[in-house]
ROTIPA-21166 format. One line per field, with one value per residue (C-alpha): residue in three letters; residue number from 0; x, y, z. Coordinates in Angstrom, 2 decimals. Layout:
// residues N
res: c(Ala,...)
n: c(NUM,...)
px: c(X,...)
py: c(Y,...)
pz: c(Z,...)
// end
This chain:
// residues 297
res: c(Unk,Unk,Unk,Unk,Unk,Unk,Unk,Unk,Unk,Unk,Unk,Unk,Unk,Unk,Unk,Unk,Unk,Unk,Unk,Unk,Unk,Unk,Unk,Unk,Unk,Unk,Unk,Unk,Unk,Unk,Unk,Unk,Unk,Unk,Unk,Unk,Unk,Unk,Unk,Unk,Unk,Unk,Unk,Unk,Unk,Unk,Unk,Unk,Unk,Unk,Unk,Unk,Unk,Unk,Unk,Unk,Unk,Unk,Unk,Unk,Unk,Unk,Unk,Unk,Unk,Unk,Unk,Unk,Unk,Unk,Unk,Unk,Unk,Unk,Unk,Unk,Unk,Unk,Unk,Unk,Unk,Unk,Unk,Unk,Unk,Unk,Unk,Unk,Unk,Unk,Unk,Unk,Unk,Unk,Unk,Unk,Unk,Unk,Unk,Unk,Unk,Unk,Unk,Unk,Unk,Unk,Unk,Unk,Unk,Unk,Unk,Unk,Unk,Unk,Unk,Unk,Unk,Unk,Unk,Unk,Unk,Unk,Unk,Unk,Unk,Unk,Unk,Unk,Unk,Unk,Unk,Unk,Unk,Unk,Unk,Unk,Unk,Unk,Unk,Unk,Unk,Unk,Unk,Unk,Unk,Unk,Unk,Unk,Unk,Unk,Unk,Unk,Unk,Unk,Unk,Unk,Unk,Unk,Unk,Unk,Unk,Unk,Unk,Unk,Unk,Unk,Unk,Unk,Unk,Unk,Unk,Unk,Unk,Unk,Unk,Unk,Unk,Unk,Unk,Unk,Unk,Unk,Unk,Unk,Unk,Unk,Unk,Unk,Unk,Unk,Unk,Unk,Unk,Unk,Unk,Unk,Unk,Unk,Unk,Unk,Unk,Unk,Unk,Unk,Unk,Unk,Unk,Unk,Unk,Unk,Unk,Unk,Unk,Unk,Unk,Unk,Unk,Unk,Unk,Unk,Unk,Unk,Unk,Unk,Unk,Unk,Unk,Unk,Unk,Unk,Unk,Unk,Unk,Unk,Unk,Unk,Unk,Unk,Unk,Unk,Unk,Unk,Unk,Unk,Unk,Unk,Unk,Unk,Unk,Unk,Unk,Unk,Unk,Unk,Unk,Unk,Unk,Unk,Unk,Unk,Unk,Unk,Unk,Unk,Unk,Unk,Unk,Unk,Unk,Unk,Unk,Unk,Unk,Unk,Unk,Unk,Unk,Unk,Unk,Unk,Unk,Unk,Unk,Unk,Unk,Unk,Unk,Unk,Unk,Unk,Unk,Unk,Unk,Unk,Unk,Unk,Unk)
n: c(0,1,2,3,4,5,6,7,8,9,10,11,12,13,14,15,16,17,18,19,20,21,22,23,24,25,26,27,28,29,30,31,32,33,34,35,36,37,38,39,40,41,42,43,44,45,46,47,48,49,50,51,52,53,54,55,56,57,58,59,60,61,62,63,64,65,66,67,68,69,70,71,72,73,74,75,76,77,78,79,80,81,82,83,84,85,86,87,88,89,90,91,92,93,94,95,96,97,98,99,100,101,102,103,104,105,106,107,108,109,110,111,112,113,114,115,116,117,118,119,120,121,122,123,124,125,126,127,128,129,130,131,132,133,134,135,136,137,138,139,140,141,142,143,144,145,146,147,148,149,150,151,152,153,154,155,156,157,158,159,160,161,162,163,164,165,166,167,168,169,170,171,172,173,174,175,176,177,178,179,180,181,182,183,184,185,186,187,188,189,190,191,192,193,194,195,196,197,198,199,200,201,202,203,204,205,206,207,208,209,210,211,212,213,214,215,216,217,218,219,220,221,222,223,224,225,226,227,228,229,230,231,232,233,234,235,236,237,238,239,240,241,242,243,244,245,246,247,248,249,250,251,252,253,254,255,256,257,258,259,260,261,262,263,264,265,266,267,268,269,270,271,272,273,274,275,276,277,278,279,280,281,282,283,284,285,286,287,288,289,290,291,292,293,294,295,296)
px: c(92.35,92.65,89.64,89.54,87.14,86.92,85.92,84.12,82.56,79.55,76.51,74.05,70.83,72.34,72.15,74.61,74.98,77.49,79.69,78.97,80.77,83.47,84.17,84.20,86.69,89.17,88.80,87.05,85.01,82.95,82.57,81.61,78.45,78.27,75.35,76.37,75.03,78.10,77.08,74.16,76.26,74.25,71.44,69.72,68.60,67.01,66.94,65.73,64.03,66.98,69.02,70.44,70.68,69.38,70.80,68.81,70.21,67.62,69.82,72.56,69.60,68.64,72.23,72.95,69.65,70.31,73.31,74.10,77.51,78.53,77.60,77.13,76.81,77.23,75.00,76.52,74.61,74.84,75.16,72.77,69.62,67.08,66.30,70.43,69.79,66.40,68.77,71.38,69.43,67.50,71.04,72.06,69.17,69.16,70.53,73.14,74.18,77.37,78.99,78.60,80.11,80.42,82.05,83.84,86.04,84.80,84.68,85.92,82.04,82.12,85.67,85.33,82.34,84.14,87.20,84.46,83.57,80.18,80.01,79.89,76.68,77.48,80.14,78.25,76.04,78.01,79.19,76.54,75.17,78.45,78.45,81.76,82.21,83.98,85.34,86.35,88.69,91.23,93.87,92.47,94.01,94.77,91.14,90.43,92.77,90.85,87.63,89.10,90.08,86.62,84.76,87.53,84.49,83.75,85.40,86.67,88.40,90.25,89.05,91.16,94.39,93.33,96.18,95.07,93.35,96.31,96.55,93.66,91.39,91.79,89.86,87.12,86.77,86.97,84.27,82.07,82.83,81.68,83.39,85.20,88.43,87.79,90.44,93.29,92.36,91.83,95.18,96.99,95.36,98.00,101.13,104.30,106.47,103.76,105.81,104.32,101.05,101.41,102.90,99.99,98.32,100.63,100.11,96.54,97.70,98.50,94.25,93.66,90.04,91.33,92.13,92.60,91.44,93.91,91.61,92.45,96.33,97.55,95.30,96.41,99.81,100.20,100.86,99.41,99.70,100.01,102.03,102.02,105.35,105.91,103.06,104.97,106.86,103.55,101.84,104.39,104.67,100.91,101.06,104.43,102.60,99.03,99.58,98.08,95.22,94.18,94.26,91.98,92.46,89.50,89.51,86.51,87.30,83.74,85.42,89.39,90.75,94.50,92.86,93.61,91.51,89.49,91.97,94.96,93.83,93.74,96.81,99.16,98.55,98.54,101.56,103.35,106.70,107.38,104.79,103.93,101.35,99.85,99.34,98.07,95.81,95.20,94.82,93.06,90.33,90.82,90.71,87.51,85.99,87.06,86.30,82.86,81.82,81.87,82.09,83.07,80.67)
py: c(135.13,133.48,131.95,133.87,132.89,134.91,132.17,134.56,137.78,139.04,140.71,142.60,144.79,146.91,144.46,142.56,145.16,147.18,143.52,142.61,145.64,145.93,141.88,143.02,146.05,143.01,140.32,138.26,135.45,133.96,135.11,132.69,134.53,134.35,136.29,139.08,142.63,144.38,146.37,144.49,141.08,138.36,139.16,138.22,135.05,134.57,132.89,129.36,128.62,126.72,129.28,128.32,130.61,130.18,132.27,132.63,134.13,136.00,138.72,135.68,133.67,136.65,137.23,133.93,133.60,136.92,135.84,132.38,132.45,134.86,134.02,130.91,131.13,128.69,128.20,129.37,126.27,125.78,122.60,123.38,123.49,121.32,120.82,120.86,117.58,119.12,122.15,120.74,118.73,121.85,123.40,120.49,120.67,124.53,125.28,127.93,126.35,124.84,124.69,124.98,127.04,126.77,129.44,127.78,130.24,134.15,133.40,131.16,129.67,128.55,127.62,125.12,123.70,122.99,121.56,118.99,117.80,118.78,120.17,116.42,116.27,119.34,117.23,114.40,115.67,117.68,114.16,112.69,115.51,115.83,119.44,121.12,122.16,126.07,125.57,129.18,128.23,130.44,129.13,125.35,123.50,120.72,120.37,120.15,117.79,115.47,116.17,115.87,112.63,111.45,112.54,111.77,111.19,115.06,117.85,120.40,123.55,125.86,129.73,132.20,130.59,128.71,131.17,132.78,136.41,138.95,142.10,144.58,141.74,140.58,143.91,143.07,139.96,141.00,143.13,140.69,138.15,141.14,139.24,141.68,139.86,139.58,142.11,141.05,137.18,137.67,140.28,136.78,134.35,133.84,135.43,133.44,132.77,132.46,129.35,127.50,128.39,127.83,124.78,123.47,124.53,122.61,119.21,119.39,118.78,114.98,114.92,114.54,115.91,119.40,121.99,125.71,129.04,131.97,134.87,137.70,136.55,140.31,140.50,136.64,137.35,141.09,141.52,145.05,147.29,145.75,144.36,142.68,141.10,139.28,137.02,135.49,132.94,131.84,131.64,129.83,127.17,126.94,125.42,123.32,121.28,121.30,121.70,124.50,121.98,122.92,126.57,128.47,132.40,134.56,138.32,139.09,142.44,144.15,143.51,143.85,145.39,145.74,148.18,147.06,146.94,144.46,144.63,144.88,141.71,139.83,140.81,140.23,136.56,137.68,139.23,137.10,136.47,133.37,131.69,129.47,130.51,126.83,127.50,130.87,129.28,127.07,129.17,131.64,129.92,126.63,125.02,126.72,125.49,121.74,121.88,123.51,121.49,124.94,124.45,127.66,129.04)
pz: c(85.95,89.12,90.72,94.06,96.94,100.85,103.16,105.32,105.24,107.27,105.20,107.50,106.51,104.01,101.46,99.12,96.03,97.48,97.95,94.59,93.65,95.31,95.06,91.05,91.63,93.51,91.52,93.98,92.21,95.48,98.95,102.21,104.14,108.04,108.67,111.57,111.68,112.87,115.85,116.85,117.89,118.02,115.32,113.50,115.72,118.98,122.50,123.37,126.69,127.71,127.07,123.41,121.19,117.31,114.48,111.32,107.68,105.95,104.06,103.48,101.63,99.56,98.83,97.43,95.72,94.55,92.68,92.61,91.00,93.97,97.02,99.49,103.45,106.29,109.16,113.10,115.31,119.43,120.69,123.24,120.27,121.14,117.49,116.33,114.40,112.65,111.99,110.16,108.01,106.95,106.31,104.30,101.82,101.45,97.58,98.78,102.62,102.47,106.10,109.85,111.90,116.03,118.52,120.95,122.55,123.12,126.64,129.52,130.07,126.38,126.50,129.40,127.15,124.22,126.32,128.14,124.92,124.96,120.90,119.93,118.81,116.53,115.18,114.78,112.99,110.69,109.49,109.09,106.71,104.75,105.72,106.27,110.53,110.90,114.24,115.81,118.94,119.50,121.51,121.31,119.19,121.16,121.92,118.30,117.89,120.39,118.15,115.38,116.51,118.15,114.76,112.13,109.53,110.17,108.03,110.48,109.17,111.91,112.40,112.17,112.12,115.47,117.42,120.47,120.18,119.21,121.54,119.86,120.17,123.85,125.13,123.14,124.25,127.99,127.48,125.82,128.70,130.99,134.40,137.24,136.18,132.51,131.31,133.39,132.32,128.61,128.87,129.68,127.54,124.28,126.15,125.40,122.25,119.16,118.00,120.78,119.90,116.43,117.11,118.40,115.00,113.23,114.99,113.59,109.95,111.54,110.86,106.93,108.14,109.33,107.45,108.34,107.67,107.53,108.23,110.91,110.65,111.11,114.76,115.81,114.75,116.33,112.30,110.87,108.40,104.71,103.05,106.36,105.60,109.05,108.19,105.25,107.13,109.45,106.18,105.10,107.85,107.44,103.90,104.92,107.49,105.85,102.06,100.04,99.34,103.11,103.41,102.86,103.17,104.32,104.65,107.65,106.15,107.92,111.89,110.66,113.69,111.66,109.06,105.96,103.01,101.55,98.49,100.93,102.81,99.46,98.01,101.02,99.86,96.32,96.06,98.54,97.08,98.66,97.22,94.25,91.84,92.24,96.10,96.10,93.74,96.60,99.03,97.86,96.02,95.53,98.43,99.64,96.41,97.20,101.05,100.85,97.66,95.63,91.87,89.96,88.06)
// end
């Protein structure tokens, strides 16, 4: 049976039973928490003085202490923490932590952050604790690539495909950013041929240190309804330029704005005709296990 591991799924109140279950009825071995109650964005965490803002992961800690074999999470940290440094070394030594995670592009504000370099110290000091850096930056790639570059000795690996939000996610985004012209900006942001974008994907494979997620392909890709078919030759490109060895496939199946199932998100991969058995292997498990330091149970 094939190891299979989601790279990210988000666990709120309710509890992790009901994951366990269903992870069971799939044939999902391991699943990546990011701790985010759906409907309450933001939470659990809370707001610095200086405006940061720090998440915490009680129900994610549970989970994974719950069951071991099942379960590990990552840690979201801002740049702007006072204490990032104390953070990350806490993260580190936590039993179940095994990753980072930064968002650097749900609005123009945090954008023209991430573009002025101003995550370094996140990336810093991701390296220096060995811990794995989830970068979610849709539409900047090339800006990765000039991290990627600055902190080669950090392990970056691309959100969500890195392409720009697809079409049912730009309104969402526009309403998050709140502005007068958000809509009409974030209705813009990713138009043109997706081979450009993707393109600039691509380049990043040039960085042994990058590797990339494929969650939320049928939203980047304007992709839905399974067997989501039209993904196969992005996918495809994907493991060209990287190798299977860095992809890593991820469902986010509690905010997929395509519809498909939890199951259907998996086996679009799994039943992928054009693909070897040794890289959906890859893909699908194995390189999560390698890039998060994972051993199977």
């Amino acid at each position: 049976m094939m190891d299979i591991v989601d790279a990210q799924v988000h666990l709120g109140p309710t509890g992790a039973a009901e994951m366990v279950a269903a992870m069971d009825a799939i044939g999902i071995k391991g699943a990546m928490i990011d701790e985010w109650w759906v409907g309450t964005p933001g939470h659990p965490g809370y707001t610095l003085p200086n405006g940061a803002y720090r998440p915490v992961t009680p129900i994610t800690e549970l989970a994974a202490w719950t069951w071991p074999d099942r379960f590990s999470y990552l840690l979201r940290v801002d740049h702007r923490d006072p204490e990032l440094a104390s953070l990350v070394r806490q993260a580190r030594d936590a039993t179940y932590c095994r990753a980072l995670r930064i968002l650097a592009g749900n609005s123009r504000a945090e954008m023209a952050s991430f573009e002025a370099g101003d995550h370094g110290p996140v990336f810093e000091a991701a390296a220096a604790s060995g811990l794995p850096l989830f970068v979610m930056a849709a539409g900047l790639a090339d800006t990765v690539a000039g991290y990627a570059d600055r902190y080669p000795d950090t392990k970056i690996i691309l959100d969500h495909t890195g392409m720009p939000y697809g079409k049912l996610l730009r309104p969402i985004l526009a309403q998050l950013e709140g502005l007068p012209d958000s809509a009409a900006w974030w209705a813009a942001f990713g138009d043109g041929p997706l081979d450009k974008w993707f393109d600039k994907v691509l380049r990043l494979a040039e960085r042994p240190n990058v590797a990339l997620k494929w969650g939320h392909a049928p939203s980047m890709f304007d992709q839905p309804g399974y067997p989501n078919e039209g993904l196969r030759p992005w996918l495809r490109k994907a493991i060209d330029a990287f190798g299977a060895d860095r992809v890593m496939w991820a469902s986010d199946n509690s905010v997929n704005q395509t519809g498909e199932s939890w199951a259907e998100l998996l086996f679009m991969v799994r039943n992928d005709p054009g693909l070897s058995e040794a890289e959906k292997a890859a893909v699908l498990g194995g390189t999560a296990r390698k890039w998060l330091d994972w051993p199977a149970a």
